[in-house]
Structure formats: C-alpha cells, structure tokens
VOPAGU-2260 file (C-alpha; in pm, 1 decimal, decimal comma):
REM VOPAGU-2260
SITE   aa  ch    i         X         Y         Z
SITE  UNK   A    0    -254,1     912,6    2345,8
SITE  UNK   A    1     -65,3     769,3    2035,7
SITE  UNK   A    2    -239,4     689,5    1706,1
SITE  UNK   A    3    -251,9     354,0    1725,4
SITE  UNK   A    4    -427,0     370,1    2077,7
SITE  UNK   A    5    -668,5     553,8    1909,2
SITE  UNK   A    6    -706,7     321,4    1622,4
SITE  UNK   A    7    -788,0      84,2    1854,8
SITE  UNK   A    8   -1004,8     193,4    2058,2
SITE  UNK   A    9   -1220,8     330,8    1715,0
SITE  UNK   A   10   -1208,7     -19,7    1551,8
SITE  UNK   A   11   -1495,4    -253,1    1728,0
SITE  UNK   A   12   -1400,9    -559,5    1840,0
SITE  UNK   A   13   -1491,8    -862,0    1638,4
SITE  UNK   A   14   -1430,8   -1235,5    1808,2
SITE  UNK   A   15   -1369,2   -1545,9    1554,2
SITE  UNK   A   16   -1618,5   -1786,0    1610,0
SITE  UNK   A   17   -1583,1   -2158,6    1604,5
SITE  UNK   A   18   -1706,1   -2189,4    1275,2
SITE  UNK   A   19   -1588,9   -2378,5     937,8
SITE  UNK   A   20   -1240,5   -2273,8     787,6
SITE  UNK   A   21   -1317,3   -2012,4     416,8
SITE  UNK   A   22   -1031,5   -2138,4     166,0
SITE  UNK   A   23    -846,9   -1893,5       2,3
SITE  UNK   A   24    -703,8   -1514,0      87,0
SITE  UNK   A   25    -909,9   -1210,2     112,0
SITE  UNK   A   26    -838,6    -988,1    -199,5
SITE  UNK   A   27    -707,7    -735,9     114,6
SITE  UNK   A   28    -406,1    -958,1     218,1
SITE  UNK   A   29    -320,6   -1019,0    -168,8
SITE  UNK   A   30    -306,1    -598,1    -230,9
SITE  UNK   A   31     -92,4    -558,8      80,3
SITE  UNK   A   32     185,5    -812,2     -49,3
SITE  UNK   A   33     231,3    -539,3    -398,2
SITE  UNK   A   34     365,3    -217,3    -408,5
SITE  UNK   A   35     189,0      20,7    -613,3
SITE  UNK   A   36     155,3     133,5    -961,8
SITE  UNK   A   37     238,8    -219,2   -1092,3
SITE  UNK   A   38     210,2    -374,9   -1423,2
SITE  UNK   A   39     -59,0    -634,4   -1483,2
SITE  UNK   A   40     202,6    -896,1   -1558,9
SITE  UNK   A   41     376,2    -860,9   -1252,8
SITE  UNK   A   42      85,3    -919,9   -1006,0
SITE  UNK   A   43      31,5   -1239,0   -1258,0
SITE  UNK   A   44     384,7   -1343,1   -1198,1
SITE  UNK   A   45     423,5   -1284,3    -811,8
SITE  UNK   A   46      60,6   -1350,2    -727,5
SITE  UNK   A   47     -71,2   -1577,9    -928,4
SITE  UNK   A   48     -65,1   -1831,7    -789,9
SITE  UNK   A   49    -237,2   -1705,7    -464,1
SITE  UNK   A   50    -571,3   -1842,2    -408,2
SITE  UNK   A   51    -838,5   -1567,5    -341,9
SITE  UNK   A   52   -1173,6   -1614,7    -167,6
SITE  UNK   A   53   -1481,7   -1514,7    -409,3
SITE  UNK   A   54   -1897,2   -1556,5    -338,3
SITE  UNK   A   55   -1814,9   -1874,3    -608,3
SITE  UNK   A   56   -1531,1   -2042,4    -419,2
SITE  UNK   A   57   -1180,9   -2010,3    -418,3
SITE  UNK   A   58    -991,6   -1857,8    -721,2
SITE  UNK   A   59    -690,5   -1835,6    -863,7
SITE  UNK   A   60    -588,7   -1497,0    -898,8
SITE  UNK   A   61    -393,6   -1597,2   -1263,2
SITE  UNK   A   62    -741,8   -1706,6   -1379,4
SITE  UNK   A   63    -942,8   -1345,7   -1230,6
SITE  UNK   A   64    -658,2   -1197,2   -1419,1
SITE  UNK   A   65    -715,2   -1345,1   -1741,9
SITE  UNK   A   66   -1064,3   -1116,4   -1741,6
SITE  UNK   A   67    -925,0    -798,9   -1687,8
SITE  UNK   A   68    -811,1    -595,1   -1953,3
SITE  UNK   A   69    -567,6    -296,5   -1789,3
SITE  UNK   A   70    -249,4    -380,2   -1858,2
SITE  UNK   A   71    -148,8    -113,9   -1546,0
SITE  UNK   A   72    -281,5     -27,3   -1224,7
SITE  UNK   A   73    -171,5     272,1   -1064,0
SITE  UNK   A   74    -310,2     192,5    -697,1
SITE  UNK   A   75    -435,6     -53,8    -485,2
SITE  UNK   A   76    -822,3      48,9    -519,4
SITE  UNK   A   77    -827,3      44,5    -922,5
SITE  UNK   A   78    -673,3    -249,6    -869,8
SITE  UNK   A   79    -955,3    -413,0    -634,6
SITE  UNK   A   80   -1200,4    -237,3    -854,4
SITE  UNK   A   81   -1137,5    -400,5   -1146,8
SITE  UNK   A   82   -1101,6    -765,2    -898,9
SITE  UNK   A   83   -1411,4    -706,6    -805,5
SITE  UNK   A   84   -1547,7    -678,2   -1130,6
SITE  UNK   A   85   -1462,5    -988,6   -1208,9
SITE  UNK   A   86   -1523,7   -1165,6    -903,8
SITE  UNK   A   87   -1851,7    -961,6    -784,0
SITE  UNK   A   88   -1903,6    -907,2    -394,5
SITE  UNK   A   89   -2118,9   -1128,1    -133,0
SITE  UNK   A   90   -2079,9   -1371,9      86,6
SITE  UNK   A   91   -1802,0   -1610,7      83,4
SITE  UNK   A   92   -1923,6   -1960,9     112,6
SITE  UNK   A   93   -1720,7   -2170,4     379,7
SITE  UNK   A   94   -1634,7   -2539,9     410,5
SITE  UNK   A   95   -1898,9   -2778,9     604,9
C-alpha cells in the first residue's frame, strides 16, 4: 500500500452540501501559493490582493497585513499565527 492510499483511507470523507457559496479563500490555499521564509512585503505584493474568508466577511489580505507587525516569517504556521491574530477564528458567515 502506497502513502497516499493510506492518506486516504485515514482522511474521513466529507460531501459538499448544496448550501450558499462563502466568498473569499481559506487562509490554507493563500499559504500554499508562498514559499517559505518570506518577507512581509512580498506576501503584500503577490498576495494582496487575494481575498481571504474571516468570521467578519471577506478580507483583503493587504488590509490583515497592515496589522501585523513582523516584517519576516520564517514558515507557514508563524505566518497563519500571526493571520489569525488579526482575523480571530469561528465560523465563516456565507451568502443567503
């Protein structure tokens, strides 16, 4: 059995409903697009303009940015930490 078989058959399956569309990007998709340690200027000028989904509504990541005071992040979870404690976590509200 390869890895990825296992992966799979670890991760539970989760079906998309029917639901109303959530605007923005998770914070997860965002991360992926960077390679890591990066300057805070250069997330600002390659991602800034992304939209990212927060419990207040969509975001501008250029505007999250403008609260957080590192000027480098050496990986992707000091990164999201310091996101996060701008944004906060819970529930993403969608569209109705």
């Amino acid at each position: 059995m390869s890895d990825d078989e296992s992966e799979e058959e670890d991760a539970p399956a989760v079906e998309l409903g029917e639901g109303p569309d959530v605007e923005g990007a998770p914070l997860s998709r965002i991360t992926a697009r960077l390679t890591w340690g990066i300057e805070h200027s250069t997330i600002v000028e390659r991602e800034g303009d992304s939209v990212v989904r927060t419990p207040d509504g969509p975001q501008q990541l250029s505007e999250i940015m403008v609260d957080i005071n590192e000027t480098y992040f050496s990986d992707r979870h000091e990164f999201t930490e310091a996101v996060r404690g701008v944004i906060s976590e819970g529930p993403v509200p969608t569209e109705s």
